[in-house]
PyMOL CGO cylinders between C-alpha atoms (Angstrom):
from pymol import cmd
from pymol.cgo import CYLINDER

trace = [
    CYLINDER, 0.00, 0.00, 0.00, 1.03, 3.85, -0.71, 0.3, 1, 1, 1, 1, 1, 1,
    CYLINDER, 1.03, 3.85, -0.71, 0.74, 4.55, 3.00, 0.3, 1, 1, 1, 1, 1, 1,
    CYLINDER, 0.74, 4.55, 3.00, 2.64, 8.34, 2.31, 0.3, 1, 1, 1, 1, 1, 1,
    CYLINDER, 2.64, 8.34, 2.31, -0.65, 8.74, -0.56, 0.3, 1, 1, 1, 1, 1, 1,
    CYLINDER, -0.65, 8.74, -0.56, -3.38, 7.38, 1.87, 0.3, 1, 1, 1, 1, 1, 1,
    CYLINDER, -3.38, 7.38, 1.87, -1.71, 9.60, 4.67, 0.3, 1, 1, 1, 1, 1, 1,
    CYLINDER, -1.71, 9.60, 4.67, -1.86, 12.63, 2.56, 0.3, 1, 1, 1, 1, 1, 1,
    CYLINDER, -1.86, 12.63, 2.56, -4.95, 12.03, 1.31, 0.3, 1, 1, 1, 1, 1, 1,
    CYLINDER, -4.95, 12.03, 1.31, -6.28, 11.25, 4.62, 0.3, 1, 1, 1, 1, 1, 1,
    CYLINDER, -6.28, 11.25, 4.62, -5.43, 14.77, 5.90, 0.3, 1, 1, 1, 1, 1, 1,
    CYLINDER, -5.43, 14.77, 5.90, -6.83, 16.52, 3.18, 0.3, 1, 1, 1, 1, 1, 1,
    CYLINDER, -6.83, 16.52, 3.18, -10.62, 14.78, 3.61, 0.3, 1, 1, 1, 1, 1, 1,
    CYLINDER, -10.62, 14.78, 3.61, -10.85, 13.67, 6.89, 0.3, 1, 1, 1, 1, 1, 1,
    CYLINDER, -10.85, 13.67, 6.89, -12.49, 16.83, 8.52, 0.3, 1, 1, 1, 1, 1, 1,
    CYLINDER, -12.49, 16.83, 8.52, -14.58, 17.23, 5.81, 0.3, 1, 1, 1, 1, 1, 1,
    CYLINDER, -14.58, 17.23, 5.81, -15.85, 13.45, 6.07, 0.3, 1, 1, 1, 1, 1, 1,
    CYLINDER, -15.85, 13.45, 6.07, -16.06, 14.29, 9.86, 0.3, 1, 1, 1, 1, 1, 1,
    CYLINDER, -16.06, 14.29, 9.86, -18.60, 17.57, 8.98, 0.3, 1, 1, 1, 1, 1, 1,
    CYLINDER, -18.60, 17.57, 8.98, -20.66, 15.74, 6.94, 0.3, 1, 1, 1, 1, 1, 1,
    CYLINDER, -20.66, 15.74, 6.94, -20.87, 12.95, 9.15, 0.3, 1, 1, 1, 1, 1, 1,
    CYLINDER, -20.87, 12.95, 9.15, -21.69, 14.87, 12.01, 0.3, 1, 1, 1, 1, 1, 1,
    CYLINDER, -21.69, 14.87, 12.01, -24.49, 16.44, 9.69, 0.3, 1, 1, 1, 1, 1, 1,
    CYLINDER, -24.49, 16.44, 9.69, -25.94, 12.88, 8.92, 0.3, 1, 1, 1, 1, 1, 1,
    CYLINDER, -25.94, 12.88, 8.92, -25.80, 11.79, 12.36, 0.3, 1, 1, 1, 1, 1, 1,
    CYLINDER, -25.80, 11.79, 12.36, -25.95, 14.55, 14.72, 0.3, 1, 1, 1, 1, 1, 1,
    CYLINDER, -25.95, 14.55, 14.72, -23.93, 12.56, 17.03, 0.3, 1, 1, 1, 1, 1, 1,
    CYLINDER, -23.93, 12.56, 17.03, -20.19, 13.45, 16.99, 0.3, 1, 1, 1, 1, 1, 1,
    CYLINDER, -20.19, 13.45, 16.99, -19.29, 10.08, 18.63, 0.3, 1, 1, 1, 1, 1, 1,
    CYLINDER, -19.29, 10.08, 18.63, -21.06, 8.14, 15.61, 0.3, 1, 1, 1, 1, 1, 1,
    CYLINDER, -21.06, 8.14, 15.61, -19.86, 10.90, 12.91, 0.3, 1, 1, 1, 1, 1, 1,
    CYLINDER, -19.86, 10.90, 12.91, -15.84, 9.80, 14.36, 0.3, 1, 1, 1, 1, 1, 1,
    CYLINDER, -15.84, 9.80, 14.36, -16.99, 5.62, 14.05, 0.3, 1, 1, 1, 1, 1, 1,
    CYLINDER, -16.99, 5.62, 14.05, -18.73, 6.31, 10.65, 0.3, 1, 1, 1, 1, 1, 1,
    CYLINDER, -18.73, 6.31, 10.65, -15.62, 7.81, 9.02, 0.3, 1, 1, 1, 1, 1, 1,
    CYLINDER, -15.62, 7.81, 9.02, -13.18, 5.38, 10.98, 0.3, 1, 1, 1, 1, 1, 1,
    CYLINDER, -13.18, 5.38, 10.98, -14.71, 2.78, 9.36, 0.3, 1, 1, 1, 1, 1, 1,
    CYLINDER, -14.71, 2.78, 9.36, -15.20, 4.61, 5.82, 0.3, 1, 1, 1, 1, 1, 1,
    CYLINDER, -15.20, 4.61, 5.82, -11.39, 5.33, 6.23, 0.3, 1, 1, 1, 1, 1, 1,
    CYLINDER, -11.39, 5.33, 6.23, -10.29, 1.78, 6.96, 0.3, 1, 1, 1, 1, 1, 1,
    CYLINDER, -10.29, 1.78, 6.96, -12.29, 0.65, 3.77, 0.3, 1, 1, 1, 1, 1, 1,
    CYLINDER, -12.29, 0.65, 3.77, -10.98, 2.76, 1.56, 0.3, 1, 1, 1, 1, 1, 1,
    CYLINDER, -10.98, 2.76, 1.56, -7.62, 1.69, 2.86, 0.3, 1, 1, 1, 1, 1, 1,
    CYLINDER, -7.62, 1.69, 2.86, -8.12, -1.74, 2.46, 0.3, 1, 1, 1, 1, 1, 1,
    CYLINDER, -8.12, -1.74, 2.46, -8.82, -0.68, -1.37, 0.3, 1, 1, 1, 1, 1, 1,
    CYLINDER, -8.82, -0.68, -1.37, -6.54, 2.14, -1.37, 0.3, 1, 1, 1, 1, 1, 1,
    CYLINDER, -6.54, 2.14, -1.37, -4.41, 0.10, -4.40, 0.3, 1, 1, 1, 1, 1, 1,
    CYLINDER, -4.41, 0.10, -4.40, -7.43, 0.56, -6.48, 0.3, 1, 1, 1, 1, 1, 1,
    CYLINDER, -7.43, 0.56, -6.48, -9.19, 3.79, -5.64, 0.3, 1, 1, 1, 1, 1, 1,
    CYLINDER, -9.19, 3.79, -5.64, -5.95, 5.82, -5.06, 0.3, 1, 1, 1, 1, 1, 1,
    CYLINDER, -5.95, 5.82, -5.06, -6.24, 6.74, -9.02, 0.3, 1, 1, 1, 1, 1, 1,
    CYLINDER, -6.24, 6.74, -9.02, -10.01, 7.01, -9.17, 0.3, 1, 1, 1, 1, 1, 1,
    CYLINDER, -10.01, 7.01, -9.17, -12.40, 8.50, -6.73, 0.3, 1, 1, 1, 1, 1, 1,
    CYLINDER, -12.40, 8.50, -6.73, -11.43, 7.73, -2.89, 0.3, 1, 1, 1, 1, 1, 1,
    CYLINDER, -11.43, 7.73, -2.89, -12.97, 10.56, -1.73, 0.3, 1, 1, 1, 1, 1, 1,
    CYLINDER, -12.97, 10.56, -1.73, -16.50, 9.54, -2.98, 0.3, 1, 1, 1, 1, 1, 1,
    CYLINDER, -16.50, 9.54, -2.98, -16.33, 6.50, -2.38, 0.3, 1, 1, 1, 1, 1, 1,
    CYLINDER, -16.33, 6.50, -2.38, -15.75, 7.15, 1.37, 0.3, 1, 1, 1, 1, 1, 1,
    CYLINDER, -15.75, 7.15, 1.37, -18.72, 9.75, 0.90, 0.3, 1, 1, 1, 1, 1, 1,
    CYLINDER, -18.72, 9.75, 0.90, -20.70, 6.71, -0.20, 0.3, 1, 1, 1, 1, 1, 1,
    CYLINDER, -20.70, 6.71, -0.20, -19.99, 4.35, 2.65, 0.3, 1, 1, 1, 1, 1, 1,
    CYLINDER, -19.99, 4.35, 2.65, -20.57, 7.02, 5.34, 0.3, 1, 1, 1, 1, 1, 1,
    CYLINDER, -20.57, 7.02, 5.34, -24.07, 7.64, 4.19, 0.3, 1, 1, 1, 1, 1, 1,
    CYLINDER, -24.07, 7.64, 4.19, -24.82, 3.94, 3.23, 0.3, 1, 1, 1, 1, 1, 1,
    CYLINDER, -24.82, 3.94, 3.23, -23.83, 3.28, 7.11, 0.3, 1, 1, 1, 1, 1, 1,
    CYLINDER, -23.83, 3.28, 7.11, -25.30, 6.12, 8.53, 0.3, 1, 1, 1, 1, 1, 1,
    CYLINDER, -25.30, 6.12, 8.53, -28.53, 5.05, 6.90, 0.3, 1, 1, 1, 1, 1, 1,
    CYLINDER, -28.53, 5.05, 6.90, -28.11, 1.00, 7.98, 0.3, 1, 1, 1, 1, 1, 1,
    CYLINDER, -28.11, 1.00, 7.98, -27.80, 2.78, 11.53, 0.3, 1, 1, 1, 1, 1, 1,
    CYLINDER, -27.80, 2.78, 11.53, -31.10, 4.40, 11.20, 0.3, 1, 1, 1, 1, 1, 1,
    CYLINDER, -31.10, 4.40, 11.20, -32.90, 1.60, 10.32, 0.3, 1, 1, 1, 1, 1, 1,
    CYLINDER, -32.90, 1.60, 10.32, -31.68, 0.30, 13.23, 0.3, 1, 1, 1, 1, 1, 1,
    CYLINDER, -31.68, 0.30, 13.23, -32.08, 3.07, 15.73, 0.3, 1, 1, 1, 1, 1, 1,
    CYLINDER, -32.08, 3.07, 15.73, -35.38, 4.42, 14.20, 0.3, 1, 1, 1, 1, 1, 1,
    CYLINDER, -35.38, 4.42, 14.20, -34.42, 7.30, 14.71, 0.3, 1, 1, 1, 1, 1, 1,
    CYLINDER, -34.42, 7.30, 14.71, -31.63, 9.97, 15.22, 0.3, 1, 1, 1, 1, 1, 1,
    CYLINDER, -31.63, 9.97, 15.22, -30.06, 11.41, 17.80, 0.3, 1, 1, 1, 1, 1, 1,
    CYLINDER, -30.06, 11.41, 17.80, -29.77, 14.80, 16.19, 0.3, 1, 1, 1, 1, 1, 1,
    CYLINDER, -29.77, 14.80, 16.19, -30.69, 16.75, 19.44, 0.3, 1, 1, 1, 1, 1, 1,
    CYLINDER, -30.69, 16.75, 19.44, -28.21, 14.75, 21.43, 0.3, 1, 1, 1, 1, 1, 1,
    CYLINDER, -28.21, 14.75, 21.43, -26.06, 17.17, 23.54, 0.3, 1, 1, 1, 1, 1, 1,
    CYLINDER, -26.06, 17.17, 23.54, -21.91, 16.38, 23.09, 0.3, 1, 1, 1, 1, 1, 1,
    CYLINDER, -21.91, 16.38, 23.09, -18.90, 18.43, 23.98, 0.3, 1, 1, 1, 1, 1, 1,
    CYLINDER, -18.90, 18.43, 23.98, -19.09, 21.76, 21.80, 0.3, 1, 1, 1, 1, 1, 1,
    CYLINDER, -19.09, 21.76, 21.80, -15.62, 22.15, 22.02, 0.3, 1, 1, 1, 1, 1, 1,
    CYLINDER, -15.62, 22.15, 22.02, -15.05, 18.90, 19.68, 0.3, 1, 1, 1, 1, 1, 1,
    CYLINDER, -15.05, 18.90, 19.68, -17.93, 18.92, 17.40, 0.3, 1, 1, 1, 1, 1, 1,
    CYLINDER, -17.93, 18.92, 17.40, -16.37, 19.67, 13.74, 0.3, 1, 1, 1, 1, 1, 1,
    CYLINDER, -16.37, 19.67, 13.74, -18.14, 23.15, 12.90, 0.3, 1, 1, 1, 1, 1, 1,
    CYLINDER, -18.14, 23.15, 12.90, -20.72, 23.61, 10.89, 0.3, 1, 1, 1, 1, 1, 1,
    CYLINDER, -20.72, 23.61, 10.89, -20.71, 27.30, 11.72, 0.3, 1, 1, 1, 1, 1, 1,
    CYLINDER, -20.71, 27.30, 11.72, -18.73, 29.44, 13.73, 0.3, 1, 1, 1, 1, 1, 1,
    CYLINDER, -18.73, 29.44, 13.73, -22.02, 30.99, 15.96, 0.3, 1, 1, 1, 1, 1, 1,
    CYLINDER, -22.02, 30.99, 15.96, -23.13, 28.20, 18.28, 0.3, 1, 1, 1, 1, 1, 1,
    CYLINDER, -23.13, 28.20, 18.28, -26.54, 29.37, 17.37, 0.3, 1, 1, 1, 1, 1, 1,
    CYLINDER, -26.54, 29.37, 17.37, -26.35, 29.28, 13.39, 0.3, 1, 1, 1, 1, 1, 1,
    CYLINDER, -26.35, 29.28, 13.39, -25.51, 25.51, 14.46, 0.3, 1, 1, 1, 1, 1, 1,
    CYLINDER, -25.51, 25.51, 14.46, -27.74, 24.70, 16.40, 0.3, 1, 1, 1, 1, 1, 1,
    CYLINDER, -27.74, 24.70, 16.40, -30.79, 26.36, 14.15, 0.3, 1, 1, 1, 1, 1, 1,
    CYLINDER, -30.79, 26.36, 14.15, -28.77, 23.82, 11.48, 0.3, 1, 1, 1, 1, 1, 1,
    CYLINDER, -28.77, 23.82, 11.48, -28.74, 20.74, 13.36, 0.3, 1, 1, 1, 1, 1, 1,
    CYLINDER, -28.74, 20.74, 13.36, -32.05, 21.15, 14.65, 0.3, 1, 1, 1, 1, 1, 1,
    CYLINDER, -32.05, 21.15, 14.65, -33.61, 22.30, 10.69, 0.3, 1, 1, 1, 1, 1, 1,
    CYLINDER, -33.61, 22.30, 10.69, -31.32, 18.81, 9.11, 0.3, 1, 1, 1, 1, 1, 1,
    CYLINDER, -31.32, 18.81, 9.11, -33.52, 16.65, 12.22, 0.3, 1, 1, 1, 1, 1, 1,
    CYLINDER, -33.52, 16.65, 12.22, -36.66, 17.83, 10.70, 0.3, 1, 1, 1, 1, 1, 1,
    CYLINDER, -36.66, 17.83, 10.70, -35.95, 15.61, 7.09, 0.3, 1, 1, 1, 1, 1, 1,
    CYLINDER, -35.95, 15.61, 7.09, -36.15, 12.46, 6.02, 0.3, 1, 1, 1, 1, 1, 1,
    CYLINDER, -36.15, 12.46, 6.02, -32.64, 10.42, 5.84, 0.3, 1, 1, 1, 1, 1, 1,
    CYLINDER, -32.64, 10.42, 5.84, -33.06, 10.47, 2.51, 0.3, 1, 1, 1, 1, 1, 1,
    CYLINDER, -33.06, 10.47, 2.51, -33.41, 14.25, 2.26, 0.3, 1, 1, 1, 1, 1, 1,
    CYLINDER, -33.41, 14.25, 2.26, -30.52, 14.74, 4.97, 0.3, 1, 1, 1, 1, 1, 1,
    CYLINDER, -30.52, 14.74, 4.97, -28.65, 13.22, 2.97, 0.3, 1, 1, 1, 1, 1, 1,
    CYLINDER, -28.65, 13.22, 2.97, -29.09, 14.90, -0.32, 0.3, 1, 1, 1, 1, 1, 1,
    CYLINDER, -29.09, 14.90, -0.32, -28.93, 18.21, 1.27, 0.3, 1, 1, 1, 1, 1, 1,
    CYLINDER, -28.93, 18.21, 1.27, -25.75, 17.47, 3.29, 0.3, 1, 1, 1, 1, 1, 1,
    CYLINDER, -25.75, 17.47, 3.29, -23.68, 16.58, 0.15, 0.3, 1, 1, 1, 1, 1, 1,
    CYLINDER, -23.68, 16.58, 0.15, -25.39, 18.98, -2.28, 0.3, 1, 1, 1, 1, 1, 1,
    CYLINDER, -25.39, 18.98, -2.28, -25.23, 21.88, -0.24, 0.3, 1, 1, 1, 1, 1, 1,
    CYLINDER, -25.23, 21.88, -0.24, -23.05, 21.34, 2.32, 0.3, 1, 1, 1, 1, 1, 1,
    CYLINDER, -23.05, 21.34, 2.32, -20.37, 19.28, 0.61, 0.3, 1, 1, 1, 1, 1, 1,
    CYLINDER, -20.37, 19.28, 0.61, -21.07, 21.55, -2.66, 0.3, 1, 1, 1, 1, 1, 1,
    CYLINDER, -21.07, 21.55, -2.66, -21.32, 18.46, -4.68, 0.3, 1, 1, 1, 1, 1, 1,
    CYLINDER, -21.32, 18.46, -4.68, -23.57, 18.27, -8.21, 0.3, 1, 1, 1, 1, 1, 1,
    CYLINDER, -23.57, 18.27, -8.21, -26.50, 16.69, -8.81, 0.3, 1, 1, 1, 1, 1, 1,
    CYLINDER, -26.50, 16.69, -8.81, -24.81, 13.65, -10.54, 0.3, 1, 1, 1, 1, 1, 1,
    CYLINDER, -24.81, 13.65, -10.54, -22.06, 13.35, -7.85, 0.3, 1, 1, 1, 1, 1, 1,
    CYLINDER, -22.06, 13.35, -7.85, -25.06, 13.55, -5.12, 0.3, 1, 1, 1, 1, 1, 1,
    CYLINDER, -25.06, 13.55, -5.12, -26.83, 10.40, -7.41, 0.3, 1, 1, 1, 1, 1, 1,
    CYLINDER, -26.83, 10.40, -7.41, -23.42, 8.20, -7.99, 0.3, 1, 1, 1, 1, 1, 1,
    CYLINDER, -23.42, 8.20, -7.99, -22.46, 8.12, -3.71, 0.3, 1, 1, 1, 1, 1, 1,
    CYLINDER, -22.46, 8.12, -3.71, -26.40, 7.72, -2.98, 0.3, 1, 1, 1, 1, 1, 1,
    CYLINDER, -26.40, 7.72, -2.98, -26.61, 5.14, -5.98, 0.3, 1, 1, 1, 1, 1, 1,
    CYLINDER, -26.61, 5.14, -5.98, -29.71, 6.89, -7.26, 0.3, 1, 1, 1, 1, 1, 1,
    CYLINDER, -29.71, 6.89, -7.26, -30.79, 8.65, -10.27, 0.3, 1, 1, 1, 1, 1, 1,
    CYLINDER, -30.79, 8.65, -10.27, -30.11, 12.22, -10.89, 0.3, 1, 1, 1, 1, 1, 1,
    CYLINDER, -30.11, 12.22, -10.89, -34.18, 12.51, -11.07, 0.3, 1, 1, 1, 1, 1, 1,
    CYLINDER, -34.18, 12.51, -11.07, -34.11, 11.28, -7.55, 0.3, 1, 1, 1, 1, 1, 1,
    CYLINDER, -34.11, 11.28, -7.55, -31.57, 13.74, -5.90, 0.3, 1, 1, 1, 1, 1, 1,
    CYLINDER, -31.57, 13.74, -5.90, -33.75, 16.14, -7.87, 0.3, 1, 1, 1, 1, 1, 1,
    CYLINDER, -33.75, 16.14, -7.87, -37.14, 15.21, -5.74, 0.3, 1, 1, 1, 1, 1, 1,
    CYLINDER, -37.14, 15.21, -5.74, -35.86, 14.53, -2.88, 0.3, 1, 1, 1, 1, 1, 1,
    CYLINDER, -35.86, 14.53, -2.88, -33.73, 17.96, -3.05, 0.3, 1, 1, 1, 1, 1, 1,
    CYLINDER, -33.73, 17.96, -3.05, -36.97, 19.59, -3.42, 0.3, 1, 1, 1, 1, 1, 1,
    CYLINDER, -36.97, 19.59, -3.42, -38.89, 17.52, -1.20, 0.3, 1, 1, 1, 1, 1, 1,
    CYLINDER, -38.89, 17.52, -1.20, -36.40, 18.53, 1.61, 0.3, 1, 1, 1, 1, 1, 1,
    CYLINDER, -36.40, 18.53, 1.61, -36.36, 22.67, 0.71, 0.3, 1, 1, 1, 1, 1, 1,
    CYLINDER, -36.36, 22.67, 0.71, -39.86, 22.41, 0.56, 0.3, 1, 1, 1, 1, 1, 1,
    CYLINDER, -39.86, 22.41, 0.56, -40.31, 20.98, 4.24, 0.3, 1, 1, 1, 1, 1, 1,
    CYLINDER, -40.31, 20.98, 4.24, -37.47, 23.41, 5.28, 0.3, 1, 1, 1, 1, 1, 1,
    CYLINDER, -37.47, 23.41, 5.28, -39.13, 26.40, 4.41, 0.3, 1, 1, 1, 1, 1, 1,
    CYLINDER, -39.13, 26.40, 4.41, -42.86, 25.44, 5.81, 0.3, 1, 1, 1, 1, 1, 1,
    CYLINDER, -42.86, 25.44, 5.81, -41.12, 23.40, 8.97, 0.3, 1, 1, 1, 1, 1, 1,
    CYLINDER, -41.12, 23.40, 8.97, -38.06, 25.49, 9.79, 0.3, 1, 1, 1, 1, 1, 1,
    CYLINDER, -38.06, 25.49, 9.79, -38.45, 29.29, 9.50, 0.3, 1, 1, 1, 1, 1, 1,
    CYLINDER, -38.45, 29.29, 9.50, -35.87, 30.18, 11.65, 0.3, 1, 1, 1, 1, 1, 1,
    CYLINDER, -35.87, 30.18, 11.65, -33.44, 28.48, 9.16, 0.3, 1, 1, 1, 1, 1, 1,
    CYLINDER, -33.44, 28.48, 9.16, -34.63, 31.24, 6.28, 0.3, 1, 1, 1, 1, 1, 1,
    CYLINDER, -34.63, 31.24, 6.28, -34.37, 33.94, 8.86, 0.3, 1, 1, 1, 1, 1, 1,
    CYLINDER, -34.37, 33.94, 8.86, -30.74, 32.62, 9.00, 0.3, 1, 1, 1, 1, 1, 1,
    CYLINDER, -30.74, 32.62, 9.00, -29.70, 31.82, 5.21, 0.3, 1, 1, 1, 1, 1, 1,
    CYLINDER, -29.70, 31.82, 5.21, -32.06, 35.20, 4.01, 0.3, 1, 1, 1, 1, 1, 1,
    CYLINDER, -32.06, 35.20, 4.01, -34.91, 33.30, 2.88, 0.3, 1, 1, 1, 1, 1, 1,
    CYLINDER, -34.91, 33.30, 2.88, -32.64, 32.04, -0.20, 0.3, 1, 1, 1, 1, 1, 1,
    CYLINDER, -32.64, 32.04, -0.20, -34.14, 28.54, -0.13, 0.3, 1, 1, 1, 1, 1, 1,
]
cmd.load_cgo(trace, "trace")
């Protein structure tokens, strides 16, 4: 294995993987297990993936196992209180956060996810549908779906963004 390219490339991802598992989850305990064990996957295929796509392919196991933890849980801790100090930020005012977390608790998994990696991981529409293993058309409604309940079921989350959704 290329352990100085999996080291490097490690670095460069891993807080971001940590963000958007936190998002997912809303447990910062479960975000840290998700992308250990996204991380050790992608190492054990690091041969392969190092030329390709690591990064979404790590992207695609953290939501596939945030979403097998779901169906087991039922439900998700998104309210769960942990130590500010070692959440990965999502904002820099504590508030902003919160009215975040508390707006992402309100969706479907299915919508949490789309929104987390099309608008907080900036990906497109056909990146969003390849880690989800949807269609495009899919990421599209359920996009929608999940602006749509934001606006009517979160209104503090336009006062915060400037009613851009």
């Amino acid at each position: 294995m290329d352990e100085a390219g999996f080291t490097e490339w490690v670095a460069g991802v891993e807080r971001q993987l940590l963000r958007s598992a936190y998002l997912l989850t809303g447990d910062l305990h479960r975000a840290e297990d998700l992308v250990q064990e996204a991380l050790v996957k992608v190492a054990l295929r690091w041969s392969r993936l190092r030329d390709q796509y690591p990064t979404a392919y790590a992207r695609r196991i953290l939501v596939r196992d945030a979403a097998t933890g779901w169906r087991r849980r039922r439900e998700t801790p998104v309210d769960q209180v942990t130590e500010f100090a070692k959440r990965p930020e999502v904002s820099s005012d504590a508030e902003a956060e919160l009215i975040v977390r508390r707006a992402l608790a309100r969706l479907t998994p299915a919508q949490r996810a789309v929104v987390v990696l099309r608008h907080f991981d900036d990906l497109t529409e056909r990146e969003t549908a390849e880690i989800l293993g949807v269609s495009v058309g899919t990421v599209k409604s359920q996009n929608a779906a999940a602006l749509a309940r934001l606006r009517t079921g979160a209104p503090e989350l336009l006062d915060l963004v400037g009613r851009q959704l």
